[in-house]
Each structure stands twice: as C-alpha cells, then as structure tokens.
N, CA, C and O atoms as a GROMACS GRO file, in nm:
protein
  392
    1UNK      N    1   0.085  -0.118   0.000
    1UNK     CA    2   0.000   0.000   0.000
    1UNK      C    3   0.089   0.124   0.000
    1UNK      O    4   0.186   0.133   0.076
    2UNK      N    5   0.052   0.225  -0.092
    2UNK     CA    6   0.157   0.348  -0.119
    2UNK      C    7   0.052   0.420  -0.007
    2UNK      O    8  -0.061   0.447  -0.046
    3UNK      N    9   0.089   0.449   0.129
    3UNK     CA   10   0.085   0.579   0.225
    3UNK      C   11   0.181   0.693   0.189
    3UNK      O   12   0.298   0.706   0.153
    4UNK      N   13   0.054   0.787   0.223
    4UNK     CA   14   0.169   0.938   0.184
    4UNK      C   15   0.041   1.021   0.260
    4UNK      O   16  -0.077   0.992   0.275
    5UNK      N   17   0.117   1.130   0.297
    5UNK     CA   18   0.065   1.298   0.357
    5UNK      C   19   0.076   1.370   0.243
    5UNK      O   20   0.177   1.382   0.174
    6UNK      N   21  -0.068   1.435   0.217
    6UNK     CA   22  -0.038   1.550   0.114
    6UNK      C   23  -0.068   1.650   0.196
    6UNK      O   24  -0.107   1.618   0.308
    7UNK      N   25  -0.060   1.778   0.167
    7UNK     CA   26  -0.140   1.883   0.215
    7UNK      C   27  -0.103   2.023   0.108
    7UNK      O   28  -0.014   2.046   0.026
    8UNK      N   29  -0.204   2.087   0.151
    8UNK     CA   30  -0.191   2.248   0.036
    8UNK      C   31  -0.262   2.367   0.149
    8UNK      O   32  -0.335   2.369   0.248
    9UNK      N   33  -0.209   2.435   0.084
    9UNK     CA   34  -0.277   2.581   0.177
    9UNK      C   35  -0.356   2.640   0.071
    9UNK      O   36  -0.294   2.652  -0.034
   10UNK      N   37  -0.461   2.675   0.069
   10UNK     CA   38  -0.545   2.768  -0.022
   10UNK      C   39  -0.616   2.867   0.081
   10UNK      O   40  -0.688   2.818   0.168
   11UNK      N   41  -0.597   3.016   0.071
   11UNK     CA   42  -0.631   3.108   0.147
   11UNK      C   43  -0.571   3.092   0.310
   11UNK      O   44  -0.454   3.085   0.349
   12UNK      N   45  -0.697   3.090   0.388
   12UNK     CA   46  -0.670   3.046   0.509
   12UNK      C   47  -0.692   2.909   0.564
   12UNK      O   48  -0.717   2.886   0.682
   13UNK      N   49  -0.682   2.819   0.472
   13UNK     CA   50  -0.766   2.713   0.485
   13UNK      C   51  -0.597   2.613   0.392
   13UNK      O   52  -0.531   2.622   0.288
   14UNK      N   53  -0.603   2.510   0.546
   14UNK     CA   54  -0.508   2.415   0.518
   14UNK      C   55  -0.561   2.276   0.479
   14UNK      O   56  -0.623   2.219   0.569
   15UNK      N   57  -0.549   2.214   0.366
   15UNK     CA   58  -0.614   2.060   0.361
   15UNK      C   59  -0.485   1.923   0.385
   15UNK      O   60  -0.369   1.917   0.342
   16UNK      N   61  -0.532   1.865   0.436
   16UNK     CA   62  -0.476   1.731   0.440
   16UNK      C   63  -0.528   1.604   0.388
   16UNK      O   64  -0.641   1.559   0.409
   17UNK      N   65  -0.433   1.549   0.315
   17UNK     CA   66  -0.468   1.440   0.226
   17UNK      C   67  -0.445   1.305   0.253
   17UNK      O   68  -0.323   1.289   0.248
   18UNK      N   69  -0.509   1.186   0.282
   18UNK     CA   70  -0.362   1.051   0.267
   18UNK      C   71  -0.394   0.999   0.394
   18UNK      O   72  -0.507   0.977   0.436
   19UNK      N   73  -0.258   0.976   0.470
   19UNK     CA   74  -0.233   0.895   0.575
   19UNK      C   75  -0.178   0.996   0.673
   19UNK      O   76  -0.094   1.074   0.629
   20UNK      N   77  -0.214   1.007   0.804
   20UNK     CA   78  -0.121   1.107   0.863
   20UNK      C   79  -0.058   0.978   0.972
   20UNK      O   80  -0.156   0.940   1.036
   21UNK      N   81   0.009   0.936   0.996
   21UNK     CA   82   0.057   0.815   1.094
   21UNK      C   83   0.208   0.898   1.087
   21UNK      O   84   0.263   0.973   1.006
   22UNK      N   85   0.248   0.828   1.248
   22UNK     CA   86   0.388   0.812   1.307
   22UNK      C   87   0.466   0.791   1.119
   22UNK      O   88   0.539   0.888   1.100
   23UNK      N   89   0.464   0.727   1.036
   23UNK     CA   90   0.550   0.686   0.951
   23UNK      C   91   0.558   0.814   0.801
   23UNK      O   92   0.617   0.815   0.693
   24UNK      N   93   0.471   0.899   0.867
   24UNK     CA   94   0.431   0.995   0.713
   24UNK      C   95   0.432   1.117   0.738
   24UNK      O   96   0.420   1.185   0.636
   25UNK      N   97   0.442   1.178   0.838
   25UNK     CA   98   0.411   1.334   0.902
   25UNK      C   99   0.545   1.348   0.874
   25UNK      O  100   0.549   1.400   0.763
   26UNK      N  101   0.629   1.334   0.903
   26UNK     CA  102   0.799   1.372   0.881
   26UNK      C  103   0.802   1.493   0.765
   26UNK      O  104   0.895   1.573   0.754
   27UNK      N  105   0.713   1.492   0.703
   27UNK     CA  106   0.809   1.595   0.567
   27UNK      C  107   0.649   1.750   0.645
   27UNK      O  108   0.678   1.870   0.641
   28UNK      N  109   0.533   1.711   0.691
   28UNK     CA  110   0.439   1.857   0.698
   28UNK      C  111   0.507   1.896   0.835
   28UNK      O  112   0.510   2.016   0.864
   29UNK      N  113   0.589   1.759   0.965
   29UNK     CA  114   0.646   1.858   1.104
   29UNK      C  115   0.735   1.952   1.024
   29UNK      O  116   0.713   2.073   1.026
   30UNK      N  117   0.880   1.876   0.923
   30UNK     CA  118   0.986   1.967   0.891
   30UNK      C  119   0.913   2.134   0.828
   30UNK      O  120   0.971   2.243   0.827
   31UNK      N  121   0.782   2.104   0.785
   31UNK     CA  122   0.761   2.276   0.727
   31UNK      C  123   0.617   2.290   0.801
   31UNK      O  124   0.513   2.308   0.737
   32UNK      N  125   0.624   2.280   0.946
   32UNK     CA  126   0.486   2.292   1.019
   32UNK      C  127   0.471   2.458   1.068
   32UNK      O  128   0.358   2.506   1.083
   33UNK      N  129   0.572   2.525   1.087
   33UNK     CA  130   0.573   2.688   1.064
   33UNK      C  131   0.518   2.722   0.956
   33UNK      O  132   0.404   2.767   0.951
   34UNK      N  133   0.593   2.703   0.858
   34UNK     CA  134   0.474   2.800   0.756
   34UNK      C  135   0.394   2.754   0.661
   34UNK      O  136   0.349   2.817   0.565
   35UNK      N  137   0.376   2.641   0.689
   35UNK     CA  138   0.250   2.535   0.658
   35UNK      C  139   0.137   2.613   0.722
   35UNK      O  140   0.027   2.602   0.667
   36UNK      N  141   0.148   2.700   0.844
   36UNK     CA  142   0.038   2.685   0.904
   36UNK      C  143   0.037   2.845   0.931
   36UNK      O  144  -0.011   2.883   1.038
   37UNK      N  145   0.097   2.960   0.820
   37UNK     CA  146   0.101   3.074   0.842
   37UNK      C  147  -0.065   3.120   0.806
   37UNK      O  148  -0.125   3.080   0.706
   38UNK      N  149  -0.116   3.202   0.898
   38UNK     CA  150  -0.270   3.261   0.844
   38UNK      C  151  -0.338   3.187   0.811
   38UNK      O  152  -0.410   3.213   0.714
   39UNK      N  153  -0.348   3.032   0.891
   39UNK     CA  154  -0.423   2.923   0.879
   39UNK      C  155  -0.552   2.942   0.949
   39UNK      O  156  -0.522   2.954   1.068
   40UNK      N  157  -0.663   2.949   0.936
   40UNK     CA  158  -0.768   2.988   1.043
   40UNK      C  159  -0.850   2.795   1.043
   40UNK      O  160  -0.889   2.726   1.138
   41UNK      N  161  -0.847   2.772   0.918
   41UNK     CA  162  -0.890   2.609   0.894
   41UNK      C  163  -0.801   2.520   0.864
   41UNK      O  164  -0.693   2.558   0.818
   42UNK      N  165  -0.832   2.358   0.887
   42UNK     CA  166  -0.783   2.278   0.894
   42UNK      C  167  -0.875   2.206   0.846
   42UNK      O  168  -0.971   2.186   0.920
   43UNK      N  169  -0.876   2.138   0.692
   43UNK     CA  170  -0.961   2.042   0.660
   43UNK      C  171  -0.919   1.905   0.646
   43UNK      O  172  -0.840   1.877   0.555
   44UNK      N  173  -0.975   1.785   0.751
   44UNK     CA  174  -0.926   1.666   0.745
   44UNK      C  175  -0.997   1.552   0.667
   44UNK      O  176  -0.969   1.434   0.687
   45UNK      N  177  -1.078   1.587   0.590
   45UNK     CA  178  -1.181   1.555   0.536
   45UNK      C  179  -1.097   1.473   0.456
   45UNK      O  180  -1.125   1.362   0.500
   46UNK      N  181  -1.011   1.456   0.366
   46UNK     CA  182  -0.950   1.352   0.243
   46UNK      C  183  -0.843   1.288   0.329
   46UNK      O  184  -0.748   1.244   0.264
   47UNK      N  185  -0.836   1.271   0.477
   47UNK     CA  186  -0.743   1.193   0.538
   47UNK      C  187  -0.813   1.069   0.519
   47UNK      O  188  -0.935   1.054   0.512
   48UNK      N  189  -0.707   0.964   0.510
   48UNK     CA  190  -0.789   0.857   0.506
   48UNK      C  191  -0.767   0.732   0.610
   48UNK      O  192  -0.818   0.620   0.615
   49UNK      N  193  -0.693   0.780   0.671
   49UNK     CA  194  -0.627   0.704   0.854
   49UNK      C  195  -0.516   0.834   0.926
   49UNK      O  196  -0.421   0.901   0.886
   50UNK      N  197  -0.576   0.822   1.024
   50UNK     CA  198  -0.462   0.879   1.142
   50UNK      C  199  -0.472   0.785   1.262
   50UNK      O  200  -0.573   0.733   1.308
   51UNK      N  201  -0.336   0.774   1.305
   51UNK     CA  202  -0.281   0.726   1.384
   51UNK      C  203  -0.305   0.808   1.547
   51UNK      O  204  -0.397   0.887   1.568
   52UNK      N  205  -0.207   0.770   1.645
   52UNK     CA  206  -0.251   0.904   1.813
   52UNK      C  207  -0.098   0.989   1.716
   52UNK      O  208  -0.097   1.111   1.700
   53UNK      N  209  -0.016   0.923   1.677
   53UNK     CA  210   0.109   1.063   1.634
   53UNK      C  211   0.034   1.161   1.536
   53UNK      O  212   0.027   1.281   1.563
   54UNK      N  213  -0.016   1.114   1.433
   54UNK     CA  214  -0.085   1.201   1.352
   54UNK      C  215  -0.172   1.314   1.463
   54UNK      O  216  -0.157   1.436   1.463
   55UNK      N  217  -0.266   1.236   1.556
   55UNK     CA  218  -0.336   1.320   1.611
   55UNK      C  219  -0.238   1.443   1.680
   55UNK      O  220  -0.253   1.565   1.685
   56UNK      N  221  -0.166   1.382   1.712
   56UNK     CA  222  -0.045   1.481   1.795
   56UNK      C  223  -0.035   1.628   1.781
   56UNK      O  224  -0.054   1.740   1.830
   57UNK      N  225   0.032   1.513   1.622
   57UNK     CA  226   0.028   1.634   1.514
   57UNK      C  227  -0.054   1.768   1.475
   57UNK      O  228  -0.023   1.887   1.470
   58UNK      N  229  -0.177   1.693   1.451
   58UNK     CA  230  -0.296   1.798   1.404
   58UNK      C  231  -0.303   1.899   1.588
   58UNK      O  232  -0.343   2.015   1.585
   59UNK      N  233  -0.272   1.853   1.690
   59UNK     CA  234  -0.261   1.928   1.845
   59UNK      C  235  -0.139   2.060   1.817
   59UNK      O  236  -0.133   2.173   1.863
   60UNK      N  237  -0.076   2.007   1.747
   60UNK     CA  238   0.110   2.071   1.767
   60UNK      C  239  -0.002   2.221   1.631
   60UNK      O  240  -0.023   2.340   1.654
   61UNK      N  241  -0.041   2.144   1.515
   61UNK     CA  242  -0.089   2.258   1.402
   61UNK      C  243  -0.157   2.367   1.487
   61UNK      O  244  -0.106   2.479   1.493
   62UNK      N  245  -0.236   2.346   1.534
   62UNK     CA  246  -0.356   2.414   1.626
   62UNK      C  247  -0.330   2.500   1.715
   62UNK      O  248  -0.405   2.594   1.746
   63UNK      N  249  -0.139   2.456   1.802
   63UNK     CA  250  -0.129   2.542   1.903
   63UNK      C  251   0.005   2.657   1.841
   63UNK      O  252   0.038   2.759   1.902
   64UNK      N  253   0.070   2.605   1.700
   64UNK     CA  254   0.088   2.676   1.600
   64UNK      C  255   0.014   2.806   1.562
   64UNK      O  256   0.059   2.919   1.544
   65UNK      N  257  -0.123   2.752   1.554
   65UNK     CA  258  -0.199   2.872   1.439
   65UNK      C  259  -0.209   2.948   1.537
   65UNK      O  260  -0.200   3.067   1.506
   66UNK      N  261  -0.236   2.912   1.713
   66UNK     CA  262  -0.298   2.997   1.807
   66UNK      C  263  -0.183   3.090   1.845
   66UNK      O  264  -0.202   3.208   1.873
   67UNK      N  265  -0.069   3.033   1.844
   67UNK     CA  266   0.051   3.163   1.866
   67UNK      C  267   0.070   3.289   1.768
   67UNK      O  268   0.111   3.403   1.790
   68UNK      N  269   0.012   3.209   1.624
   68UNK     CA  270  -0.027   3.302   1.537
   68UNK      C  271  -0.136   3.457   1.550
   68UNK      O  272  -0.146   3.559   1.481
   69UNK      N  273  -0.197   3.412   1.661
   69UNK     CA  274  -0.318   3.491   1.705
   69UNK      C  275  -0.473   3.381   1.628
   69UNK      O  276  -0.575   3.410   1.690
   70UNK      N  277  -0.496   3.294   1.537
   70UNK     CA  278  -0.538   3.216   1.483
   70UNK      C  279  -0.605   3.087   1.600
   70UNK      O  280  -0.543   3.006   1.668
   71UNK      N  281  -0.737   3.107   1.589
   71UNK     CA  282  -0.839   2.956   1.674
   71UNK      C  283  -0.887   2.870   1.556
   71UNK      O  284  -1.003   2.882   1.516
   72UNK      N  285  -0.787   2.770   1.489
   72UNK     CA  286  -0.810   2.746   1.341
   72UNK      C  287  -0.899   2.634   1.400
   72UNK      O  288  -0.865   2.560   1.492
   73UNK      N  289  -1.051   2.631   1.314
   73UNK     CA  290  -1.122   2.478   1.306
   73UNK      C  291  -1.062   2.355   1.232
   73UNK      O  292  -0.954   2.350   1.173
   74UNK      N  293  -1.148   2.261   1.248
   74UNK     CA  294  -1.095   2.153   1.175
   74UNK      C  295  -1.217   2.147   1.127
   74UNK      O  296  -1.304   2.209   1.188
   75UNK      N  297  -1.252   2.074   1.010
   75UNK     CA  298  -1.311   2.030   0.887
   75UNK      C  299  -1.322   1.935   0.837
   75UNK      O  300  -1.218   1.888   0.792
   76UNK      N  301  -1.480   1.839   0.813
   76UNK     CA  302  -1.415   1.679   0.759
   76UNK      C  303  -1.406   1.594   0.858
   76UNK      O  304  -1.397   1.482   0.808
   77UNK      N  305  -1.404   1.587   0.983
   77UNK     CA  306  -1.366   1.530   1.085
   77UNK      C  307  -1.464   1.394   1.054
   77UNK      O  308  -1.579   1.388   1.097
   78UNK      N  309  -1.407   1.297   0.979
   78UNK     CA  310  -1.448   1.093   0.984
   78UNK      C  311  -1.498   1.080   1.146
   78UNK      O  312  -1.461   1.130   1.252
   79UNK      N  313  -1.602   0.984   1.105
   79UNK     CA  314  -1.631   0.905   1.212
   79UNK      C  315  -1.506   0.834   1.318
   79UNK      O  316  -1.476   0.839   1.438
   80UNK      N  317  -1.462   0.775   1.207
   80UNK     CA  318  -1.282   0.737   1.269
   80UNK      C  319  -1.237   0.846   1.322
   80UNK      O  320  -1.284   0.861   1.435
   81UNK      N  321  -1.144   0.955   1.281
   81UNK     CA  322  -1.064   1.054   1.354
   81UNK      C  323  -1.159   1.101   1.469
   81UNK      O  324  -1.099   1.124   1.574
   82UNK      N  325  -1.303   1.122   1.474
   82UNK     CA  326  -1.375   1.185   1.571
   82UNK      C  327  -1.389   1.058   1.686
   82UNK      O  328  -1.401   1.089   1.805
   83UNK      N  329  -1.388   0.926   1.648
   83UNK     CA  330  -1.368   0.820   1.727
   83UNK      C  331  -1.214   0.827   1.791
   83UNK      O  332  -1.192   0.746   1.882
   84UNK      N  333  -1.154   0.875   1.771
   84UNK     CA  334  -1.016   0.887   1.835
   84UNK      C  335  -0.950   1.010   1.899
   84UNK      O  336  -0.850   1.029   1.968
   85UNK      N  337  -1.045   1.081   1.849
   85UNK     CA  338  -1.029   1.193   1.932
   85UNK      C  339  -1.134   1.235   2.074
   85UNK      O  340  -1.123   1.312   2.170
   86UNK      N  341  -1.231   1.143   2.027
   86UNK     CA  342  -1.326   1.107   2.191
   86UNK      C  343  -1.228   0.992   2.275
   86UNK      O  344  -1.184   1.020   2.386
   87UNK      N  345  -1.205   0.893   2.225
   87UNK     CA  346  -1.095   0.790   2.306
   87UNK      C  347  -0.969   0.917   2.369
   87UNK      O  348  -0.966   0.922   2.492
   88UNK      N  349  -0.918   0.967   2.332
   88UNK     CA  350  -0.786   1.069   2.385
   88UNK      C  351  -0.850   1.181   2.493
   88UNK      O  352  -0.782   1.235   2.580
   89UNK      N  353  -0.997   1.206   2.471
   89UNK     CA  354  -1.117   1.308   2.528
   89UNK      C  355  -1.024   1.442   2.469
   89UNK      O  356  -0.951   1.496   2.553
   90UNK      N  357  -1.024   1.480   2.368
   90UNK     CA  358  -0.968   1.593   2.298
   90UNK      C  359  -1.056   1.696   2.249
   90UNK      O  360  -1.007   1.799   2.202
   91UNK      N  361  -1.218   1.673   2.255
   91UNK     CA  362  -1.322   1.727   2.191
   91UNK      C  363  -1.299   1.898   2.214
   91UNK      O  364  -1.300   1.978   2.120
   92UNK      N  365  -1.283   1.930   2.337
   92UNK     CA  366  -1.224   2.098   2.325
   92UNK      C  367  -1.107   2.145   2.259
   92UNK      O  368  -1.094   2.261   2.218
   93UNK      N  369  -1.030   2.062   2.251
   93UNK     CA  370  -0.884   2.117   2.194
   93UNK      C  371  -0.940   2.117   2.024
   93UNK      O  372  -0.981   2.224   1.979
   94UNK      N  373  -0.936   1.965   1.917
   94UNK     CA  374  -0.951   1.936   1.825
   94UNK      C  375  -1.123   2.017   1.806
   94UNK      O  376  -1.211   1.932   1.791
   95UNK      N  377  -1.172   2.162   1.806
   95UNK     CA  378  -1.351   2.173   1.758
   95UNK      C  379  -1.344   2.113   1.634
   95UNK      O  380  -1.278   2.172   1.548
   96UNK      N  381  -1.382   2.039   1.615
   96UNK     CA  382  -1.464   2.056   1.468
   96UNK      C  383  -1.605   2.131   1.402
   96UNK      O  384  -1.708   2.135   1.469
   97UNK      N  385  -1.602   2.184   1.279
   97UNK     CA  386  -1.694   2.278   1.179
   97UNK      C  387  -1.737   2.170   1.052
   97UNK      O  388  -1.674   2.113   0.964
   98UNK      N  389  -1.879   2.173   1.094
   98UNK     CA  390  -1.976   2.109   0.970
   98UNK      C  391  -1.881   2.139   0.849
   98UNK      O  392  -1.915   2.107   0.735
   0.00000   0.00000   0.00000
C-alpha cells in the first residue's frame, strides 16, 4: 500500500490528504511553521487514517496557528478521527466545523 501525507494551503484554509501516521508526518512537522502561516482552517476531510502521532500532530498545528493569534477549526472530521479523538477526550482542543 503506497501511504503518503499530502497537504496544500489555499487562502486560510489548510487541507490534508492521505495517511497522517507516526511513519508519514515527517516531511508537513519539517515545514509545520509555515504550513500553518494565516491558517484559520484545517480540513481533514480527504485523510484517510490517522494514527494518536498524527493526532499529535494535528494538536502541535492548532497550538501553531494559536501563537499566530489564529483559533483554526478543523473540517471533515471521519467518524474514525472523531472516534479517536473522543478515546484521547480531545473534543475541546480538536472543535470541529460542519
């Protein structure tokens, strides 16, 4: 199985693509500064597994955007990722937006 992380910035709005796991985040941590410049959203909607590192991850984006001055939503949030982010009890940190 070819796993991979995509992601793109369009406006204020960051998307993530793929797999986010312990084995694939390596190349969005190395450019997680300005990956996440004037990010207000986070759409996880075309992820198609995350792992608890991935989740980490999307924690580390979030407290990124907020140093920014930025309370970026997330977007897309799967039954899965929202199932794992109730198991961790993350529901205030991770909001998710219809």
């Amino acid at each position: 199985m070819d796993e991979q992380l995509n992601w793109h910035s369009e406006g204020s709005q960051l998307t993530l693509a793929g797999v986010l796991t312990r084995d694939t985040l390596a190349p969005l941590w190395a450019q997680r500064e300005t990956s996440m410049k004037q990010i207000d959203t986070i759409d996880v909607s075309a992820l198609e597994h995350v792992d608890s590192a991935g989740l980490a991850l999307l924690i580390h984006l979030r407290q990124i955007a907020q140093r920014q001055g930025q309370t970026p939503a997330f977007t897309g949030v799967t039954d899965k990722l929202q199932s794992l982010i109730t198991l961790y009890n993350l529901q205030q940190i991770i909001a998710s937006r219809p």
